[in-house]
Each structure stands twice: as structure tokens, then as C-alpha cells.
C-alpha positions as CSV (number, residue, x, y, z in Angstrom):
1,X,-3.9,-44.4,-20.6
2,X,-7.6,-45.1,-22.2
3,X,-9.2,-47.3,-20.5
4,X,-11.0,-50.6,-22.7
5,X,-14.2,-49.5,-21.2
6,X,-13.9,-46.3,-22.7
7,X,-12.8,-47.4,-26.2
8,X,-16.0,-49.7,-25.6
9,X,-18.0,-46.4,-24.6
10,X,-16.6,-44.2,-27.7
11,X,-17.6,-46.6,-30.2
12,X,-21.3,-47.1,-28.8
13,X,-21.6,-43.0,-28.5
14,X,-19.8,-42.6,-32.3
15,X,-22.7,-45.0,-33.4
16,X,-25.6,-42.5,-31.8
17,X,-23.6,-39.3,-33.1
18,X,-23.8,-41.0,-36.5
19,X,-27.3,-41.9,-36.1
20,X,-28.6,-38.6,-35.0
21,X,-30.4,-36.1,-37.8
22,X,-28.4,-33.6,-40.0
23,X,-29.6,-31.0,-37.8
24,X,-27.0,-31.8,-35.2
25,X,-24.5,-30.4,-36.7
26,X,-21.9,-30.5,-33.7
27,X,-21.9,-33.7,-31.5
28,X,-19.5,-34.3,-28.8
29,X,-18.1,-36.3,-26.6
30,X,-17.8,-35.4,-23.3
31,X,-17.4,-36.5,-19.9
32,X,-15.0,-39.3,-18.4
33,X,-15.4,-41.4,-21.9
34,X,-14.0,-38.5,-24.1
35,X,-10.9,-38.3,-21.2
36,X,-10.2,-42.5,-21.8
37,X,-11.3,-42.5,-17.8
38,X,-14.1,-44.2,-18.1
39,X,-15.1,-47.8,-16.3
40,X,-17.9,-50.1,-15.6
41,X,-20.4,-47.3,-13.6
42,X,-19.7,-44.9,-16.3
43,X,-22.3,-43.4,-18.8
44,X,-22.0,-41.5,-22.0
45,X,-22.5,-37.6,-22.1
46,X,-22.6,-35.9,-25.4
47,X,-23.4,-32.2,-26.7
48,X,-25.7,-32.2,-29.6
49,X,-25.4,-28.4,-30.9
50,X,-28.2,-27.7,-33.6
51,X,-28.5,-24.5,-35.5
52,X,-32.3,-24.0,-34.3
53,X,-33.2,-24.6,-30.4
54,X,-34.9,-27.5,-30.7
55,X,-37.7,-28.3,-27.9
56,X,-37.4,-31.3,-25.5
57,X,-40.5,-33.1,-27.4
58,X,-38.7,-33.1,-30.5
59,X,-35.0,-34.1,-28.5
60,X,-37.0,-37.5,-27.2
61,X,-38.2,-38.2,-31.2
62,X,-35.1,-38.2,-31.8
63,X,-33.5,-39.8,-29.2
64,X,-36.4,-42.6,-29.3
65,X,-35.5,-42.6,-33.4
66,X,-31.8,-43.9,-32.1
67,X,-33.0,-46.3,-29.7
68,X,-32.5,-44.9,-26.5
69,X,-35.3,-46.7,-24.5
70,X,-36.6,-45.4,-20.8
71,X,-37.1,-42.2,-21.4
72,X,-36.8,-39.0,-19.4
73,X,-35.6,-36.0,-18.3
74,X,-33.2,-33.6,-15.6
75,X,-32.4,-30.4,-14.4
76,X,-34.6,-27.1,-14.7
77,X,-36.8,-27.1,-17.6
78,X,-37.6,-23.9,-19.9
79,X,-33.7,-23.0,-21.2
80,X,-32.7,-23.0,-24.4
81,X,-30.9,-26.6,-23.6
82,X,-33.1,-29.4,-23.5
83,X,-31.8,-32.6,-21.7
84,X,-32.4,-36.5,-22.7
85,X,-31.6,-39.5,-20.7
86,X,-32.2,-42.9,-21.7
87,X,-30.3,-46.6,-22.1
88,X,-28.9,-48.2,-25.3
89,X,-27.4,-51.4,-25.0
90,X,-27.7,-51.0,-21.4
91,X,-25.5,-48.2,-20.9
92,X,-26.7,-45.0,-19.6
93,X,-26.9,-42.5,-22.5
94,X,-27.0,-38.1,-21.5
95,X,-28.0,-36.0,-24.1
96,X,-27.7,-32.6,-23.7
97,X,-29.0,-30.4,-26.9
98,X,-28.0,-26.6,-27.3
99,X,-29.3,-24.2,-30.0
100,X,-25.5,-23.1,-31.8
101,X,-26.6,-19.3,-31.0
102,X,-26.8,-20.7,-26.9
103,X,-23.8,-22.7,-27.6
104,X,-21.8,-19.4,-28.6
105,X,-22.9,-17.3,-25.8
106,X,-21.7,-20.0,-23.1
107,X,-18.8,-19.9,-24.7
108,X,-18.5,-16.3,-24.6
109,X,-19.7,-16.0,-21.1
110,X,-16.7,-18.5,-19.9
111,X,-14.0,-15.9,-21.2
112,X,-16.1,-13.2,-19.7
113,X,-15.7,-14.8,-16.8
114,X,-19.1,-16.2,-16.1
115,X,-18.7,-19.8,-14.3
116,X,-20.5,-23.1,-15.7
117,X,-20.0,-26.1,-15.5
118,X,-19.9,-27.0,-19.4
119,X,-16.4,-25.5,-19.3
120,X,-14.4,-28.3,-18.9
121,X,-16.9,-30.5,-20.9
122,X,-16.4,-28.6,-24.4
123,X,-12.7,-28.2,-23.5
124,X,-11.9,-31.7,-23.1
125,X,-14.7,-32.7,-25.2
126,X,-14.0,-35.2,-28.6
127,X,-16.0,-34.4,-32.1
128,X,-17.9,-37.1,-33.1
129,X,-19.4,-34.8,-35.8
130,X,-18.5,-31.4,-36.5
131,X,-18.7,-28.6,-38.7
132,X,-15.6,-26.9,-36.8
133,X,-17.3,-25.3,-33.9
134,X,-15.9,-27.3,-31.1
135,X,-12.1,-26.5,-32.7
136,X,-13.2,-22.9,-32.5
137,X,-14.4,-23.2,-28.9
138,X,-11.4,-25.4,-27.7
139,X,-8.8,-22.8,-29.5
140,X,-10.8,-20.1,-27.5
141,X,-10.5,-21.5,-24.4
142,X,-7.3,-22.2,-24.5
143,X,-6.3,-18.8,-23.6
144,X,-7.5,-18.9,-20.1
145,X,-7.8,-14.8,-19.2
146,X,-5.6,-13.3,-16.2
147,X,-8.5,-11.4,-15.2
148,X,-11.0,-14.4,-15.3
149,X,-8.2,-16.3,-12.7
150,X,-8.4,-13.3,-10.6
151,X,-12.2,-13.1,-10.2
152,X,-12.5,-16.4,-9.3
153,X,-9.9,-16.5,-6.8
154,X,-11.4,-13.7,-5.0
155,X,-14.4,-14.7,-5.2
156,X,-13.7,-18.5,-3.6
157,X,-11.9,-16.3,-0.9
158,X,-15.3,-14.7,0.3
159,X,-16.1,-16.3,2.9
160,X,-13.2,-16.4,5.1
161,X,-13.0,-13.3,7.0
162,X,-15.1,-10.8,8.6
163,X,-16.2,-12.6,11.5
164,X,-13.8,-14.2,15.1
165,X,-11.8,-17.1,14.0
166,X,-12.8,-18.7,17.0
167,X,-16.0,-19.5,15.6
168,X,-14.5,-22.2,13.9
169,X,-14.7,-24.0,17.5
170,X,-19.0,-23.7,17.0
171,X,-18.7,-26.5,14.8
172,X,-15.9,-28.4,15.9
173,X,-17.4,-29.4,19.1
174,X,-19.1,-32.2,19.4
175,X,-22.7,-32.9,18.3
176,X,-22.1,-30.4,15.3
177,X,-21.1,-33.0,12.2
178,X,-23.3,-31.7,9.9
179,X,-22.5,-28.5,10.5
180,X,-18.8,-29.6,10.3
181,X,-19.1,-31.3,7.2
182,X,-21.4,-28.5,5.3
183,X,-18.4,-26.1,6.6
184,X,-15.2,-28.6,5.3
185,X,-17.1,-29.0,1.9
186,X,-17.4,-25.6,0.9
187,X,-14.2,-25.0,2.0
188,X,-12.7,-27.9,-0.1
189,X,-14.7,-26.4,-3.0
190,X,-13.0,-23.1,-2.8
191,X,-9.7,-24.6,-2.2
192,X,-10.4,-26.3,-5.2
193,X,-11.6,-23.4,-7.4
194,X,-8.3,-21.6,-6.3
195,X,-6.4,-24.4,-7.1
196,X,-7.8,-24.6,-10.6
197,X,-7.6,-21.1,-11.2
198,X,-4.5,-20.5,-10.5
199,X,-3.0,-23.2,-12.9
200,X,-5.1,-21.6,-15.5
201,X,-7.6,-25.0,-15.9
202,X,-11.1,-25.0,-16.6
203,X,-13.1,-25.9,-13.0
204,X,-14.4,-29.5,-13.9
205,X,-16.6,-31.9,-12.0
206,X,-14.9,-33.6,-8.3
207,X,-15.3,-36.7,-9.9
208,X,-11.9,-38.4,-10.1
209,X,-10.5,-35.5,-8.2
210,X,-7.0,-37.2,-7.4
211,X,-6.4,-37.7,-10.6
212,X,-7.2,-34.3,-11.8
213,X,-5.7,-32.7,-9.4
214,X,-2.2,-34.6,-9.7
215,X,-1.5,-33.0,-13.3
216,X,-1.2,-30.0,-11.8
217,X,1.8,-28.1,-11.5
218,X,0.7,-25.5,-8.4
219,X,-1.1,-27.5,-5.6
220,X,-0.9,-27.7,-2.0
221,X,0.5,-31.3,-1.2
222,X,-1.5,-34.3,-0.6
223,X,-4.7,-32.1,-1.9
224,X,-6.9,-34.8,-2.6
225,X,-6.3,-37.1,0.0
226,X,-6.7,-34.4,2.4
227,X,-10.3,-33.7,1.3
228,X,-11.2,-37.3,1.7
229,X,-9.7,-37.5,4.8
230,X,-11.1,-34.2,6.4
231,X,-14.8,-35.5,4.7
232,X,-14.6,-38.8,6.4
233,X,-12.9,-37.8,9.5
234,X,-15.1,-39.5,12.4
235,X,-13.9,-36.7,15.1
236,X,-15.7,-33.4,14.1
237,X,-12.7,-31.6,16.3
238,X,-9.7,-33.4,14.7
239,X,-9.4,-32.5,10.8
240,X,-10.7,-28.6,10.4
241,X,-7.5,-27.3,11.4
242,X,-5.8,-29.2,8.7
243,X,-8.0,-28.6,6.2
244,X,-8.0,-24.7,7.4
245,X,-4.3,-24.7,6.7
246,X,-3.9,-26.2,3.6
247,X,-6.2,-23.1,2.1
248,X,-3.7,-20.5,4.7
249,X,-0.7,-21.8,3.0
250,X,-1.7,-22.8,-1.0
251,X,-4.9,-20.8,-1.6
252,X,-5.2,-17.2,-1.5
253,X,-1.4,-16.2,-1.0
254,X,-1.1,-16.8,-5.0
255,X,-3.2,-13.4,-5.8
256,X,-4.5,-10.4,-5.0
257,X,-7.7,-8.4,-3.6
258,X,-10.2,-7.6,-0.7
259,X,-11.3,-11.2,0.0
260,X,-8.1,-12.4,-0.7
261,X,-5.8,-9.9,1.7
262,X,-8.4,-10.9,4.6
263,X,-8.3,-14.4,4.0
264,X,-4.7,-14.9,4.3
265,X,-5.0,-13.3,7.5
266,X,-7.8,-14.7,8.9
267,X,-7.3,-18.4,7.5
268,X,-3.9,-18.2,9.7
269,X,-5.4,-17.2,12.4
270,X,-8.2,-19.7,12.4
271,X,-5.5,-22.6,12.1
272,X,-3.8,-21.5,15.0
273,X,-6.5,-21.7,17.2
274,X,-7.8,-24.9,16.0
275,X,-4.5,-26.8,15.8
């Protein structure tokens, strides 16, 4: 169900897209606004695809032309895309402008198998003004390649192998929580990226993760609310084995490869020990 706040929110960013110059001729919606997720901390994200790059002097005339006020800038600087922030009304306002010929080659790189984050923004993502590319890119993505899956499945697999489970106990003793912590995070993020490639969806943002993850037709049970509960677990010995064992069971037994093979082995060993 859209949210009011993000009716609010597509309104106020329909108004910018419509402002904007003829030179953007793609603008879209992206982020939790263009998903009808959005509530009272939320901003606006949109992609403003030009047919020239366009550099980030020129992005804050424009911008400033729209009345976004407070100025700035994020990210690494000297890409093809430039990045605006700034406030209208209030609300936080993202732009992010790409070149069309940039635009393309992210798409491309995405079915190649290269991993970005702008994936799940242009596959979700609403028109606001189009001249049909975003239709192209969506119909393109839709087709989410076997081998791509594959890839990124044994590539989250990496790192579990090749050394003695029981080094899992070096940071599940006491007096190691950051350790811990850096160790359950990664892990979540593979999980994750496993998760996601197996049901053949885009890797998007942890924002909102339950939700996300709760359309999903493959996924180990409780996913979400195991991640929060291993992240916040005040006993650095108490919730690795858990976590550990929901990427044994759900994660790399779905596929195939080096990584993979070892994993499954080595992930059900390392639960054993720390259960």
C-alpha cells in the first residue's frame, strides 16, 4: 500500500522533474518514494539522464534554477555522474545526473554481471519524464541472467573456507565485539546477496530489509529478524552460531562452484563448533 507521505513526496519530485531543462530527457523516480514506502525521514532520489555529461557546476545552476536551496555535494567526484543535494520545501531533494551514453553502459554492465548499486533504483524506478529509455532498461532487466545469479553467489561464498572453523571462537570470546560485529555484518551481507540472487532480484539497499526480504519466495526463515538480532546481540559468544547456520542451511546449498562446495562444508562445520 502507498503510503500518504509518499503520494506527498511524488507530487513534490513530479514538480522538480517538470521544472528541470529539456536536456534531461529521462527523470526518474527512485528510491523508497517511487516504491510508495516512504514516511516522515524520507527524501527524494531521482535520475536525471541527459544526452551530454553535464558537469557538476552546471547540475547546481540547474538545481539552484528549481529552487533547491543549501547546496552541495557526495560521493567521489570526477565520473561521468555528477551528484546534487539540496532542500525544497523542506524535504531533502538527491539528484543524481548521468550522461545517456553512462546511463547505457551501467545498464549493460548489470547484465554482464558487474554489481552496482543503481540496479534496483532504475528497476523499480517511476518516469517522471521520459523519452522511453527507463522502459527499455526495466524490460532489460527483467531478464535476470543464470550466469549473473551464479557469479554472485560464488562470489558472496568467498570467504568461508580455507582457514580452521575454530577460528570463529577468536572473535566470539569476550572483549572481541567489534571484531564480532565487522564478522556478523559481512556475513549478513553475503547471506543477503545469495538470498537475492537466487530469487533472481536486483541486490537493493538494507534499508527496509524485512520488508524486502518477505516477498521473497526462497529465503531462510525469520531472515531479517535474525540479522537484527545477531547485530544487536549484547553477548559476542551467543548469536554467531545462529547466524553461521542460517548461511549452512539457505545460502550456498542453492548453487554451484569452488567457493560454494567449500562453504557448505566449512559453514557446517563452523556451526557445530559454535553451537
Amino acid at each position: 500500500m502507498t503510503t500518504a507521505r509518499s503520494l506527498e513526496l511524488q507530487r513534490l519530485a513530479q514538480r522538480i522533474a517538470d521544472a528541470l531543462p529539456p536536456a534531461a530527457e529521462e527523470v526518474v523516480l527512485t528510491g523508497s518514494v517511487s516504491r510508495g514506502a516512504a514516511d516522515e525521514v524520507s527524501d527524494i532520489e531521482m535520475l536525471i539522464v541527459t544526452a551530454e555529461p553535464l558537469d557538476l557546476e552546471t547540475c547546481f545552476g540547474h538545481a539552484a534554477q528549481i529552487g533547491l536551496e543549501s547546496l552541495d555535494t557526495w560521493g567521489a567526484q570526477g565520473s561521468p555522474a555528477s551528484r546534487v543535494f539540496g532542500y525544497l520545501e523542506g524535504v531533502p531533494i538527491e539528484l543524481i545526473w548521468w550522461p545517456r551514453e553512462f546511463a547505457e553502459a551501467a545498464v549493460a554492465g548489470l547484465l554482464a554481471g558487474e554489481e552496482s548499486s543503481s540496479a534496483d533504483a532504475i528497476a523499480n524506478g517511476v518516469p517522471l519524464r521520459t523519452a522511453g529509455l527507463l522502459a527499455r532498461w526495466q524490460e532489460q532487466l527483467a531478464d535476470y541472467p543464470e550466469e549473473v545469479a551464479a557469479a554472485r553467489i560464488e562470489s558472496a561464498a568467498l570467504t568461508w573456507g580455507g582457514y580452521a572453523p575454530e577460528g570463529m571462537f577468536t572473535i566470539a570470546r569476550p572483549g572481541e565485539r567489534l571484531s564480532c560485529v565487522e564478522r556478523l555484518l559481512d556475513d549478513a551481507l553475503r547471506v543477503l546477496k545469495i538470498v537475492y540472487a537466487v530469487n533472481r532480484v536486483w541486490e537493493p539497499t538494507t534499508k527496509r530489509l524485512a520488508s524486502r526480504v518477505d516477498e521473497l519466495p526462497v529465503k531462510p526463515d525469520r531472515l531479517a529478524d535474525r540479522i537484527e538480532e545477531a547485530l544487536t546481540e549484547s553477548d559476542p559468544s551467543a548469536r554467531p552460531a545462529g547466524h553461521d547456520r542460517t548461511a549452512a542451511r539457505n545460502g550456498p546449498a542453492c548453487a554451484s562452484g569452488a567457493n560454494v562446495d567449500r562453504a557448505r562444508t566449512w559453514l557446517a562445520e563452523a556451526a557445530e563448533l559454535l553451537r
